[in-house]
C-alpha positions as CSV (number, residue, x, y, z in Angstrom):
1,X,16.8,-8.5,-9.7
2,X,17.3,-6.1,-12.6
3,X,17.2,-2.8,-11.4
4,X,15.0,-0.5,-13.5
5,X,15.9,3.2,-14.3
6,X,14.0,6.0,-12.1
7,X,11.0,7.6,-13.7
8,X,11.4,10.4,-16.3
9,X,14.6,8.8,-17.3
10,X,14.9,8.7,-21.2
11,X,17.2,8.4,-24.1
12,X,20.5,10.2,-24.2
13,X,21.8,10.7,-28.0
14,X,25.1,10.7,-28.5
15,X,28.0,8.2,-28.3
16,X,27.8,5.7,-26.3
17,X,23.8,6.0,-25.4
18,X,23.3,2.2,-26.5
19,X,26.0,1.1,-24.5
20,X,24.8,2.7,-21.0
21,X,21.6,1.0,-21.0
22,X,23.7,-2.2,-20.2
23,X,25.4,-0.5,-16.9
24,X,24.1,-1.0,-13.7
25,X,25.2,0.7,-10.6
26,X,25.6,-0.3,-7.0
27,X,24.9,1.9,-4.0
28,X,22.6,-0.2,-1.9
29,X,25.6,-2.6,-0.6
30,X,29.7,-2.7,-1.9
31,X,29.4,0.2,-4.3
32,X,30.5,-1.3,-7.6
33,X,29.4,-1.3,-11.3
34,X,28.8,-3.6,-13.9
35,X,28.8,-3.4,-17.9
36,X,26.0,-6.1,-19.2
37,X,26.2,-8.4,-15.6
38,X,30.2,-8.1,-15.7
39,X,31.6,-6.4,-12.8
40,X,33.5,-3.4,-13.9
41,X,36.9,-3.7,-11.7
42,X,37.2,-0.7,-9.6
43,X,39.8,-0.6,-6.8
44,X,39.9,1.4,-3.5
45,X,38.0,2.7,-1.2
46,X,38.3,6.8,-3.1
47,X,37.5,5.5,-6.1
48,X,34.7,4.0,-4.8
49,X,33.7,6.8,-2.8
50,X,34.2,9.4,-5.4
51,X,32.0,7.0,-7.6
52,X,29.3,7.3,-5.0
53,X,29.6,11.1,-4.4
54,X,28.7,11.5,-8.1
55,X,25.7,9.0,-8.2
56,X,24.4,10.6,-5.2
57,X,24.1,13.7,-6.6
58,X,21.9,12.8,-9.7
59,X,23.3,14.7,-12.3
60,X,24.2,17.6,-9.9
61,X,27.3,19.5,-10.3
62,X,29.3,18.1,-7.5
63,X,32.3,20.5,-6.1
64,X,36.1,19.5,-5.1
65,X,35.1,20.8,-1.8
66,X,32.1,18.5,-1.3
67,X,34.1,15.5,-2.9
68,X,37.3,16.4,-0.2
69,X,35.7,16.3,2.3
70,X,33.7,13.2,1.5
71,X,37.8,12.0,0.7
72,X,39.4,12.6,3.7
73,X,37.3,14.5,5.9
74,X,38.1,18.2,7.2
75,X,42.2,17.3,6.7
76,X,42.3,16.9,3.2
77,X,45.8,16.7,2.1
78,X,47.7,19.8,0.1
79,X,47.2,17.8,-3.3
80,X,44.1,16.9,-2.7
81,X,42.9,18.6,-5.8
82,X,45.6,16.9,-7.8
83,X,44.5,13.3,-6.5
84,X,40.5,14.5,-6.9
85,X,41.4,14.7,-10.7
86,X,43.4,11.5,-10.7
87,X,40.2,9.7,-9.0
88,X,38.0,11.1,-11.6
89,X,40.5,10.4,-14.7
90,X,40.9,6.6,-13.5
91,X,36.5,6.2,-13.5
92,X,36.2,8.1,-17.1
93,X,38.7,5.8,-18.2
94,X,37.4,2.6,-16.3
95,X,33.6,3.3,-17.4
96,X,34.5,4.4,-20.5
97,X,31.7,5.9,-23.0
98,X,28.9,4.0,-20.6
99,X,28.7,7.6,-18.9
100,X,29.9,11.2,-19.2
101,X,32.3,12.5,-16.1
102,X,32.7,16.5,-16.9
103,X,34.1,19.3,-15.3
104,X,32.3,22.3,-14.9
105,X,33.4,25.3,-12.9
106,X,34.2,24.0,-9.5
107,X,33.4,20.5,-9.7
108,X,32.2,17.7,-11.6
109,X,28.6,16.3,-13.4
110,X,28.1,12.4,-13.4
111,X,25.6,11.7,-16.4
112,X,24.5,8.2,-16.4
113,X,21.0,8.7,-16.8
114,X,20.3,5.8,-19.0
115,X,22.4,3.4,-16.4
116,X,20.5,1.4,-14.0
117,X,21.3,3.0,-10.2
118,X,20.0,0.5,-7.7
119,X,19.1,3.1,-5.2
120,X,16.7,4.7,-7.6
121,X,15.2,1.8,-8.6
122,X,14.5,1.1,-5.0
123,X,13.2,4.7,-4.4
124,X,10.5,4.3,-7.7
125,X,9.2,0.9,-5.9
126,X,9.1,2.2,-2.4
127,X,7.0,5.9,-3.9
128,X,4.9,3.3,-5.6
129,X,4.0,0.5,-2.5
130,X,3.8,3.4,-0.3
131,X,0.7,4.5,-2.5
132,X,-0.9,1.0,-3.2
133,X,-0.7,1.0,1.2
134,X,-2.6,4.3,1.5
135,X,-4.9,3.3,-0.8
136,X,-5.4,-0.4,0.7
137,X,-4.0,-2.5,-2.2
138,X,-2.5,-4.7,0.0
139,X,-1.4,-7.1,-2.3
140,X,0.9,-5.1,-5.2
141,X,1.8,-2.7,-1.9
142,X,3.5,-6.2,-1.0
143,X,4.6,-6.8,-3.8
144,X,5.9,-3.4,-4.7
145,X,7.7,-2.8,-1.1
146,X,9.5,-6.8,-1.7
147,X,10.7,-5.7,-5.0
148,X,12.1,-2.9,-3.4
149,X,13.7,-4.6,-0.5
150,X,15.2,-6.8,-3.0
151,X,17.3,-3.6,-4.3
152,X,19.2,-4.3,-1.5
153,X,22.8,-6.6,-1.4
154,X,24.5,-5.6,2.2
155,X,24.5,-2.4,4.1
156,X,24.8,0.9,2.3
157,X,27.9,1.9,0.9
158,X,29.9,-0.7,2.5
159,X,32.8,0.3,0.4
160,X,33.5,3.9,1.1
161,X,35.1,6.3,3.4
162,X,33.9,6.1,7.1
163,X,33.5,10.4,6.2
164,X,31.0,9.2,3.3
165,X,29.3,6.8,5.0
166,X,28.6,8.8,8.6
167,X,26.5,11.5,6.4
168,X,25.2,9.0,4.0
169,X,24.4,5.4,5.3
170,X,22.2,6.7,8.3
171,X,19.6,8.8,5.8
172,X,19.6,5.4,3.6
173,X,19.0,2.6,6.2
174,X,16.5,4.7,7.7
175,X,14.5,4.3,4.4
176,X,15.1,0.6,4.0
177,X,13.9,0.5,7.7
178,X,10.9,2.6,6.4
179,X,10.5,0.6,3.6
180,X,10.1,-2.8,5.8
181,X,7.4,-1.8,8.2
182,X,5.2,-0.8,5.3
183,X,5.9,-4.4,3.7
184,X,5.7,-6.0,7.2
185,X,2.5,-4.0,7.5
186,X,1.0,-4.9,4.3
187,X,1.2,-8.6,5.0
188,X,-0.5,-7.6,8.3
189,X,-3.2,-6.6,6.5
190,X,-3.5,-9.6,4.4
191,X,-3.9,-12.0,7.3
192,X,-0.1,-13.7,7.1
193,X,0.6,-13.2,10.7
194,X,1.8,-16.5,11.1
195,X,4.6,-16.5,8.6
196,X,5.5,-13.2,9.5
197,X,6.1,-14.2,13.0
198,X,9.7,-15.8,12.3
199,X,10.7,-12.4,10.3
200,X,9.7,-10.5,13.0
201,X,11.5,-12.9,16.1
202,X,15.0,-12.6,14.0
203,X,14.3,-8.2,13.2
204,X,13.3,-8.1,16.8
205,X,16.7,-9.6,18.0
206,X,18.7,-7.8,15.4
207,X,17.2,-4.2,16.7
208,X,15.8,-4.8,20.2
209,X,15.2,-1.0,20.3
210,X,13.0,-0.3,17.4
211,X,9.7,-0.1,18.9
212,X,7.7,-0.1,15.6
213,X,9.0,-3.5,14.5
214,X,8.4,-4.7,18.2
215,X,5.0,-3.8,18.0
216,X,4.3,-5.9,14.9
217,X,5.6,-9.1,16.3
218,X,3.4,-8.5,19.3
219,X,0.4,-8.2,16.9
220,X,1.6,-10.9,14.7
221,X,1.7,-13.2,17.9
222,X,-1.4,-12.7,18.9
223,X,-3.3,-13.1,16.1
224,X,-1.8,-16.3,15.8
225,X,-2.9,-17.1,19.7
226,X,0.6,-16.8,21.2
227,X,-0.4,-14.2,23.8
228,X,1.6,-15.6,26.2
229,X,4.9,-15.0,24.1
230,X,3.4,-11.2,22.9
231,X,3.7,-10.5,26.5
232,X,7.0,-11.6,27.6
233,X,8.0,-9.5,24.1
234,X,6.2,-6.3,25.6
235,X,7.9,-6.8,29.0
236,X,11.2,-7.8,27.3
237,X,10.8,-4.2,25.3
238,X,10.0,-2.4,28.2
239,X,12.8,-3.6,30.1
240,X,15.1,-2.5,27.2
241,X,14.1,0.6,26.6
242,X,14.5,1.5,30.6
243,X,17.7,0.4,30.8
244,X,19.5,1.4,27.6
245,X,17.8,5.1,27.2
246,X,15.6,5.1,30.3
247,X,12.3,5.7,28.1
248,X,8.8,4.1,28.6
249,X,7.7,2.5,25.5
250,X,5.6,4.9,23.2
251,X,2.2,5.1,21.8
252,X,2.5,2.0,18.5
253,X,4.1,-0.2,21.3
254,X,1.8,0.7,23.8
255,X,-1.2,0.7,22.1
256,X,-0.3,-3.0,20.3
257,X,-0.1,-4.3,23.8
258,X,-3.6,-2.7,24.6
259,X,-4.7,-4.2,21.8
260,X,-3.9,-7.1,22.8
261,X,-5.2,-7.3,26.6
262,X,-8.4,-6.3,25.1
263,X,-8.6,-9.0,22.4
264,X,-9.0,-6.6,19.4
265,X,-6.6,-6.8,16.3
266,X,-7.8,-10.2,15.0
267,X,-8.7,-7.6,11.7
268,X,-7.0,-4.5,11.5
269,X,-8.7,-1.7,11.5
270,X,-9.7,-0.2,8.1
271,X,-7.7,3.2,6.7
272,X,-9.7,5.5,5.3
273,X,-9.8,4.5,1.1
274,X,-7.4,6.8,-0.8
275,X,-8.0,6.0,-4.9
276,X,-6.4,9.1,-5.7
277,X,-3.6,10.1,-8.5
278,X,-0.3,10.9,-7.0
279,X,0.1,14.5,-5.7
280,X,2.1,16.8,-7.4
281,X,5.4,17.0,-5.3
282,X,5.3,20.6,-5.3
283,X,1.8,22.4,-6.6
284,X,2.7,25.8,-8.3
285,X,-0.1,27.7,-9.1
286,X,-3.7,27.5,-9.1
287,X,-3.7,28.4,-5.8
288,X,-6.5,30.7,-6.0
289,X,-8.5,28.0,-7.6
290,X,-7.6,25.5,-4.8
291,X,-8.6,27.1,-2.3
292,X,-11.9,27.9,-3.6
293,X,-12.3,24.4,-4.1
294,X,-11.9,23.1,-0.9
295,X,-13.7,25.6,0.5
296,X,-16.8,24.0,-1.4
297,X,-16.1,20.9,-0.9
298,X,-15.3,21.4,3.2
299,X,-18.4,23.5,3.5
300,X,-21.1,20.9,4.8
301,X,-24.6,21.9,3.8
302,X,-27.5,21.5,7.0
303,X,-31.0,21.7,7.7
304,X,-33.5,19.8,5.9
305,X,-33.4,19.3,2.1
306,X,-29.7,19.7,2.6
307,X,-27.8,18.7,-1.3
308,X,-24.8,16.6,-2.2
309,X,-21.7,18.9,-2.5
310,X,-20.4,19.3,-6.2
311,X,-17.9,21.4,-7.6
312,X,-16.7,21.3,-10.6
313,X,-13.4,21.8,-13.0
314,X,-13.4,23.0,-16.3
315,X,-10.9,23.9,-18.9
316,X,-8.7,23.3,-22.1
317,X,-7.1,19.8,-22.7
318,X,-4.0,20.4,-21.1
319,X,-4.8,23.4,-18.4
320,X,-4.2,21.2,-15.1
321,X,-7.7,20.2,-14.1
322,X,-6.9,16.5,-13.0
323,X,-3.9,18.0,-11.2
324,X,-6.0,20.6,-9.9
325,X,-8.5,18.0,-8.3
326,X,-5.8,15.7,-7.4
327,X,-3.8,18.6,-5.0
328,X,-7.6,19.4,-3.3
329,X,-8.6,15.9,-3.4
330,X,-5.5,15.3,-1.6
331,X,-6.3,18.3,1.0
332,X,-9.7,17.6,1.7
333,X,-9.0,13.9,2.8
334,X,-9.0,14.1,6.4
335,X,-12.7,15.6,5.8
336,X,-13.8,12.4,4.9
337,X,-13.7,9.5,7.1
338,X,-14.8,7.2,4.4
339,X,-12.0,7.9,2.1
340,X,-11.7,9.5,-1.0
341,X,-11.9,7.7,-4.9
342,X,-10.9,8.6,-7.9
343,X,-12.3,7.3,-11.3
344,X,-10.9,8.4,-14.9
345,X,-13.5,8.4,-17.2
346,X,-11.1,8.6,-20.4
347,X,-9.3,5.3,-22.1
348,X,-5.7,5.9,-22.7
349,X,-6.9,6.4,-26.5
350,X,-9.5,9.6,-25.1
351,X,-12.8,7.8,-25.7
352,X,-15.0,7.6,-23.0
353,X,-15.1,5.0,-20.5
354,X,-18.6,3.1,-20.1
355,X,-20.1,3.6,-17.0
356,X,-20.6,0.5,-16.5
357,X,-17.0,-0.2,-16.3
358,X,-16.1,2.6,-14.3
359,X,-19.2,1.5,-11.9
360,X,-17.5,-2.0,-11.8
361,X,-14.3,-0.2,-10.5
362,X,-15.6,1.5,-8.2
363,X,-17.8,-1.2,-6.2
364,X,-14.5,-2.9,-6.4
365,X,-12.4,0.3,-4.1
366,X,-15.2,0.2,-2.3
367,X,-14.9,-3.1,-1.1
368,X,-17.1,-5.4,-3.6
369,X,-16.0,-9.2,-2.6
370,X,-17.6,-10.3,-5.8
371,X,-15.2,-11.4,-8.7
372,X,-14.4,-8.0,-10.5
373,X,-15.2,-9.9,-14.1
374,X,-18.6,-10.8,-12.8
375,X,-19.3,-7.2,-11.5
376,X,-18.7,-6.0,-14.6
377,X,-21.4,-8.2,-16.7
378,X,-24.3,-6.7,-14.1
379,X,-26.4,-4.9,-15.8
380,X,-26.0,-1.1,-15.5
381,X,-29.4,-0.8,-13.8
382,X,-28.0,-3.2,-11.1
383,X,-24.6,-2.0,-11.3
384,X,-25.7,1.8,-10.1
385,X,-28.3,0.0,-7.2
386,X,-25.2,-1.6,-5.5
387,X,-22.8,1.5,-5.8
388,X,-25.8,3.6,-4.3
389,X,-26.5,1.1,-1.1
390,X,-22.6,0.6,-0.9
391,X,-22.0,4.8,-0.5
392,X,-25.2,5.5,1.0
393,X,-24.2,6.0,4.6
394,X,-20.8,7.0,3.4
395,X,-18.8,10.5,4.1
396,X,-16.5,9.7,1.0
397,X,-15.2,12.2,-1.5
398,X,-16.2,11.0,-5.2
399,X,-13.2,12.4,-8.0
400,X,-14.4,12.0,-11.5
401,X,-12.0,13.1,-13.8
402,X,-12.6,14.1,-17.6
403,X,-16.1,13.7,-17.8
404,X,-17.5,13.5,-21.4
405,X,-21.4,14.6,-21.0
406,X,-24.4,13.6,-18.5
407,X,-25.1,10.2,-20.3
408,X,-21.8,9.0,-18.8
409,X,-22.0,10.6,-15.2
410,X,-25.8,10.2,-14.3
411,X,-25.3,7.0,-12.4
412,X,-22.1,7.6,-10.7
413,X,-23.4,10.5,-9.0
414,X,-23.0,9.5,-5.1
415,X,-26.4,11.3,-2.9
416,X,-26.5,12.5,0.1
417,X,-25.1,15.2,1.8
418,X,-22.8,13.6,3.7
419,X,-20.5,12.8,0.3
420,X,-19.6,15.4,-2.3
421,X,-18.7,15.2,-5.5
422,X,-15.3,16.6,-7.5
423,X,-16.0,16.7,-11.6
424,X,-13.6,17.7,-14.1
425,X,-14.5,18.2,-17.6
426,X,-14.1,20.1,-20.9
427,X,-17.6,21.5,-20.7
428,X,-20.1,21.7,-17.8
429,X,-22.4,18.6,-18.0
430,X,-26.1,19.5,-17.1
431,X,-26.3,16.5,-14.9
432,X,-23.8,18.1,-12.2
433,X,-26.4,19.0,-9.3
434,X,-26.0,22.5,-8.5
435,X,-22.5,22.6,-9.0
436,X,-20.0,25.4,-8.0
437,X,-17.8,25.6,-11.4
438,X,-14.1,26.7,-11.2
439,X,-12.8,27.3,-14.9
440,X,-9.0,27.4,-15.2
441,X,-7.5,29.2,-17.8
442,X,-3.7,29.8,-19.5
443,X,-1.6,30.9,-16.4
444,X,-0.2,34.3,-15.8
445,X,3.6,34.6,-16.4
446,X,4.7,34.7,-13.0
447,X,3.0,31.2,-12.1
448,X,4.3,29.7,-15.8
449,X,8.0,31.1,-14.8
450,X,7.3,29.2,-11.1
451,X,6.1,25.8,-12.8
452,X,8.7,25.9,-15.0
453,X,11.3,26.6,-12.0
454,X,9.5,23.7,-10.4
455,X,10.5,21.0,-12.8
456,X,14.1,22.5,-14.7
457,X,15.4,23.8,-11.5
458,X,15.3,27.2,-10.2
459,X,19.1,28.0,-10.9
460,X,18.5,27.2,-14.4
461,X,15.7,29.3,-14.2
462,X,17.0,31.9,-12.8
463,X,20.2,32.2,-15.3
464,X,18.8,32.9,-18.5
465,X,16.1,34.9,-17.8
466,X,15.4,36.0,-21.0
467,X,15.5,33.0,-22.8
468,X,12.9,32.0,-19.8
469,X,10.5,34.5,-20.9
470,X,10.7,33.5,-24.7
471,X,10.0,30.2,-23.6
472,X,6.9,30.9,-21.4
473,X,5.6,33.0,-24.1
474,X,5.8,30.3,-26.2
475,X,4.0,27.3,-24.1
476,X,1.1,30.4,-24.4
477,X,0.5,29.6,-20.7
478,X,-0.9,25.8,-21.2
479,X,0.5,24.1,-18.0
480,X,1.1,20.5,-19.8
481,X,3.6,22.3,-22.1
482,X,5.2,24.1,-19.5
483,X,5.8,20.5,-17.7
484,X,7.3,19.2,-20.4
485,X,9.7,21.9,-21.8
486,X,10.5,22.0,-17.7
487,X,11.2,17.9,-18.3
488,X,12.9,18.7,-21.5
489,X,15.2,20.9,-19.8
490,X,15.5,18.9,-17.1
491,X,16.6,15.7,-19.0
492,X,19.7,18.0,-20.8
493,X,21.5,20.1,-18.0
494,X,24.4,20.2,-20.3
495,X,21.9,22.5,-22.5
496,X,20.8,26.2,-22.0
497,X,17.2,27.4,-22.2
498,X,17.8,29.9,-25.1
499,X,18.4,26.8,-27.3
500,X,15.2,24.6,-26.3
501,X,13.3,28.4,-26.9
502,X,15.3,28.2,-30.1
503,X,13.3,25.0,-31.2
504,X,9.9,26.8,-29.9
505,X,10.2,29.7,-31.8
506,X,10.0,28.2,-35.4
507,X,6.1,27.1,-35.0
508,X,6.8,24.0,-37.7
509,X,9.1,22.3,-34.9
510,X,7.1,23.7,-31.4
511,X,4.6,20.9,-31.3
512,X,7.2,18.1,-32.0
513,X,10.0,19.5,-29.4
514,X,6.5,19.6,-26.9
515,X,6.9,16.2,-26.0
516,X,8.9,13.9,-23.5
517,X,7.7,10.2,-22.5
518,X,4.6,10.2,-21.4
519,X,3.8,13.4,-21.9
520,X,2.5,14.6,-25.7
521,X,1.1,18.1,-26.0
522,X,0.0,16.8,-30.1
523,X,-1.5,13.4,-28.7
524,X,-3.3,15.2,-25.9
525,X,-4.9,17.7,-28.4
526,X,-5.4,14.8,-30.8
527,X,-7.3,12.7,-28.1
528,X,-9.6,16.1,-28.0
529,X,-10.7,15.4,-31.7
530,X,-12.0,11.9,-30.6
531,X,-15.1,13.1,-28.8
532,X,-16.3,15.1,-31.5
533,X,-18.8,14.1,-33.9
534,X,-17.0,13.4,-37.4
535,X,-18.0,16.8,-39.5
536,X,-16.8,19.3,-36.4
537,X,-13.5,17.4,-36.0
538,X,-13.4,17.9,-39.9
539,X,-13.9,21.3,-39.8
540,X,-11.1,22.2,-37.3
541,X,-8.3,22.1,-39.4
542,X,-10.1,24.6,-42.2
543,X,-10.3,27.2,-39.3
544,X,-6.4,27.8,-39.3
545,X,-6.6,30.4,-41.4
546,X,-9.3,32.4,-39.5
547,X,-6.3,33.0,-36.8
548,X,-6.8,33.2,-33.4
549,X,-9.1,35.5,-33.3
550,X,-11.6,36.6,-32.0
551,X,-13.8,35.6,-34.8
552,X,-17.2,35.2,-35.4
553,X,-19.6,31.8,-37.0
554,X,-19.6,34.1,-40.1
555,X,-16.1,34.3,-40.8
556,X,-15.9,30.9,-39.6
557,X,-18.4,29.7,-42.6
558,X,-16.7,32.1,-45.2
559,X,-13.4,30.1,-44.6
560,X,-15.1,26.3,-44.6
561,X,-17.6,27.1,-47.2
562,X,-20.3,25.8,-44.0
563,X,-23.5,27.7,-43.5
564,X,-23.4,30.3,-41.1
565,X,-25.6,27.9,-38.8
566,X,-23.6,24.7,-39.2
567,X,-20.5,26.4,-38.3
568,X,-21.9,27.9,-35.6
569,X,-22.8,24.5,-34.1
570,X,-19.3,22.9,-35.2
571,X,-17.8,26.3,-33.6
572,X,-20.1,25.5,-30.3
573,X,-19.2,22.0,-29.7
574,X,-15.7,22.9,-30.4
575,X,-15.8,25.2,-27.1
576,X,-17.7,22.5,-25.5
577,X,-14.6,20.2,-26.2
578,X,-12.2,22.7,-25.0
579,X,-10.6,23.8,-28.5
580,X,-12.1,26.9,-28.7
581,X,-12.8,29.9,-26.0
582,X,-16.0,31.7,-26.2
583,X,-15.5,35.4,-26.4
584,X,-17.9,38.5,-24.9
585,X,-20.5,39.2,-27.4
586,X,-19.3,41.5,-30.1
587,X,-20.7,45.5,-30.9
588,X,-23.2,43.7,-33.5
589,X,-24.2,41.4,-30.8
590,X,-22.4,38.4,-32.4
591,X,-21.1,35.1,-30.8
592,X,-17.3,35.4,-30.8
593,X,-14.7,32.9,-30.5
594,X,-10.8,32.5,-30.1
595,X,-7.9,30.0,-30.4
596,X,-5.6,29.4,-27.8
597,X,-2.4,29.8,-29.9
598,X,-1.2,26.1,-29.6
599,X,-4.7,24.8,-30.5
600,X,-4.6,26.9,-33.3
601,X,-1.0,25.2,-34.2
602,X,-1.9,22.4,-33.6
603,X,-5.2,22.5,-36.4
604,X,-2.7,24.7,-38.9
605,X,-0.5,20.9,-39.0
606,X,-3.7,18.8,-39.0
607,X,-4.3,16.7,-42.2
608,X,-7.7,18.3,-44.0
609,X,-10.2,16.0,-45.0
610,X,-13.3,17.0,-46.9
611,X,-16.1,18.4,-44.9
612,X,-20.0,17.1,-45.0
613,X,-22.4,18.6,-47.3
């Protein structure tokens, strides 16, 4: 297969960018490279090894001591330093401007981001099937998991030093191993017992002492009515295990062989449904806000006329409310033996979803056998009836995320009190019963300087603390910029801090050096404007030069030429959108507003157009 680069990969400028994209490293097998399907010739076992070392680390710096003792264990020879540079000198040369091999300090810095690394391309499908299996999509977690086996050509790192591969190979195989019994068990769940039944005869032979992989074949037999052969497996197993490490079998053997006395298994049991985003892998800040959350959401209301549990998130476009919901969404699972789902209400452009489509979706994660395509052409009146019959003796978690106002939500509210309810949105829609309403504003420095640590790397952090202040100062708090001046700096090692804040400081460049991939602090802001009726998305642009305030609607109309009243009700809708803060009442009693300073930025480089008269 062709291996694709890991995620958050992107273009490296510079020479020789163009031609990296056509090299593709080896790990998951020989070790070896090759420039557009041509194997590169590399000869040796150290050269190889020191090739591996460097990949391994992912654009870490890499010392002579780490790469010695991956050389020739702990009796390096007295040159060893000499022959470390020779090693390196012969790949620069041999890889030529494909990648960048550079000393710094005490060691060396591999960059071939751009190259394809099999190992990481294995590592993006197995994160990816792993959560299509928790959240029952059988099918692409097959899928997913197979393309990820298929990374594979041999045994890990068959090329190397025997002191590489006793620390390495054991930590990869184990994940391959891992990687297989999710596969195995997502074909499990699709009913192909009986063509999984050779697989699992020839694993089973291969590794008579894993006990996970024995226990599949055992299920895989039996519901294909070959109890007779599941037991001489089990006793086989048990026979095994005695003599070689004089163990009993443990509880996924023993309770497939149960199983199977009792005649259940012909269906597997049902996980809990998990239609969530992906959890951040490390949550930095909010904390407070977290907790309060799952609090709500945990607390199950008693007694007669007892309420569905809501709680929901506001804030700014950009302020970490779907990331928010996801991390206690996440937490609360086990609180729900149902599951837990997740709709977005937004299209990729920032309109709102109908609900009938999102309705359509979510019959479907709940189990709807009908052809999605025909769900969807129900009409909404039906479409609501069947989602409320399918939850209504649920205990399932709802997560709507970036709901646009009541006309969209009212019939994706689940009832009962056994479910609860998660909302996040720019506003607070008046559908929302009785909920509990968290509102998450710009972080405080010290959680900005951790979520930047979190994603450029707490050394980095940690070095250049002043350029690390400027920085924070100027992502004003927002978390979304914060992530991606963290990927930014994360994507350029080479690069200090104080010259990324460098590009931040001039306010013509700060929205443009806000973006990496995905992630597009402009487009975000831009998808804001999309929701708004015509005239207050016109009018946000000929506020720039009220500043950010606070202000009042009568400054606000001086500057457009708008009635006081009309640019109070653009200036409304505005902090209904999220663009705008609403202030404490002024001494004269006055409505008072403020910009966050990006937002303001970002209507100073808007385009004006003429506002209604």
């Amino acid at each position: 297969m062709a291996f694709r680069p890991a995620e958050g990969a992107a273009g490296q400028d510079g020479p020789g960018a163009d031609a990296s994209r056509a090299l593709e490293f080896r790990l998951l097998g020989p070790v070896s490279a090759a420039r557009a399907g041509v194997a590169v010739p590399l000869s040796g076992a150290k050269i190889h090894t020191v090739l591996a070392v460097l990949l391994l680390a992912r654009g870490a710096l890499v010392a002579d001591s780490r790469l010695s003792t991956a050389l020739w264990g702990d009796a390096p020879p007295p040159t060893s330093n000499a022959q470390i540079y020779t090693y390196v000198s012969r790949l620069r040369k041999t890889l030529g401007n494909c990648v960048r091999i550079t000393r710094k300090g005490p060691g060396y810095v591999l960059d071939a981001r751009d190259a394809e690394v099999d190992l990481f391309s294995f590592e993006r499908l197995d994160r990816l099937g792993r959560q299509a299996l928790e959240e029952n999509r059988f099918e692409e977690a097959g899928r997913l998991l197979g393309d990820a086996l298929d990374c594979w050509s041999g045994q890990a790192l068959e090329n190397v030093t025997e002191h590489l591969l006793r620390f390495e190979r054991p930590r990869l195989e184990f994940l391959r191993a891992q990687a297989l019994e999710r596969r195995i068990e997502a074909d499990l769940s699709l009913g192909r017992h009986r063509s999984l039944v050779p697989e699992l005869l020839s694993l089973v032979a291969r590794f008579p002492m894993d006990e996970n992989l024995r226990a599949h074949l055992i299920t895989a037999l039996h519901r294909s009515d070959r109890q007779a052969e599941a037991v001489q497996v089990y006793g086989e197993g048990r026979r095994i295990l005695d003599e070689q490490l004089g163990v009993v079998p443990g509880q996924q053997l023993s309770e497939a062989y149960l199983r199977m006395l009792r005649g259940e298994g012909a269906v597997p049991p049902r996980r809990p449904l998990m239609l969530l985003p992906a959890r951040a892998a490390a949550f930095t800040g909010r904390a407070g806000e977290a907790a309060r959350l799952r609090s709500l959401l945990l607390r199950r209301p008693s007694g007669p006329g007892a309420r569905l549990r809501a709680a929901l998130v506001t804030g700014m476009p950009g302020s970490g409310k779907t990331a928010l919901a996801a991390e206690v969404a996440h937490g609360c699972a086990e609180a729900f033996p149902d599951g837990v789902v997740h709709a977005d209400l937004q299209d990729a452009d920032g309109a709102a979803r109908p609900p009938s489509a999102v309705l359509a979706e979510l019959l479907t994660a709940l189990g709807e056998t009908e052809d999605p395509a025909r769900t969807a052409r129900l009409g909404p009146s039906e479409l609501v009836r069947r989602y409320r019959a399918r939850i209504a003796d649920s205990r399932l978690l709802v997560v709507l995320d970036d709901a646009s106002g009541d006309a969209q939500l009212a019939g994706l509210l689940p009832v009962g009190p056994d479910n609860a309810l998660l909302v996040t949105s720019r506003a607070r829609p008046a559908a929302l019963p009785a909920a509990h309403t968290v509102s998450l504003g710009p972080l405080d420095d010290e959680d900005a300087v951790a979520l930047l640590a979190e994603t450029a790397g707490a050394d980095r952090v940690r070095a250049e603390p002043a350029a690390v202040r400027d920085l924070v100062r100027y992502c004003a708090g927002l978390p979304l910029a914060l992530r991606i001046a963290g990927a930014r700096l994360a994507a350029r090692p080479q690069r200090t801090v104080a010259r990324f804040a460098a590009q931040l400081a001039d306010p013509r460049t700060r929205l443009a050096a806000l973006s990496y991939g995905s992630l597009d602090l402009s487009r975000t802001l831009g998808r804001a404007l999309i929701r708004l009726t015509p005239g207050t998305a016109a009018v946000l642009p000929w506020l720039a030069p009220v500043g950010p305030g606070p202000f009042t609607a009568r400054l606000a109309g001086e500057v457009t030429g708008l009635a006081e009243a009309e640019a109070a009700r653009a200036l409304e809708e505005l902090v209904d959108a999220g663009l705008l803060f609403a202030e404490p009442d002024g001494a004269l009693g006055e409505d008072r507003y403020r910009f966050h300073p990006l937002v303001l930025l970002h209507a100073a480089t808007t385009p004006r157009r003429d506002l209604p008269r």
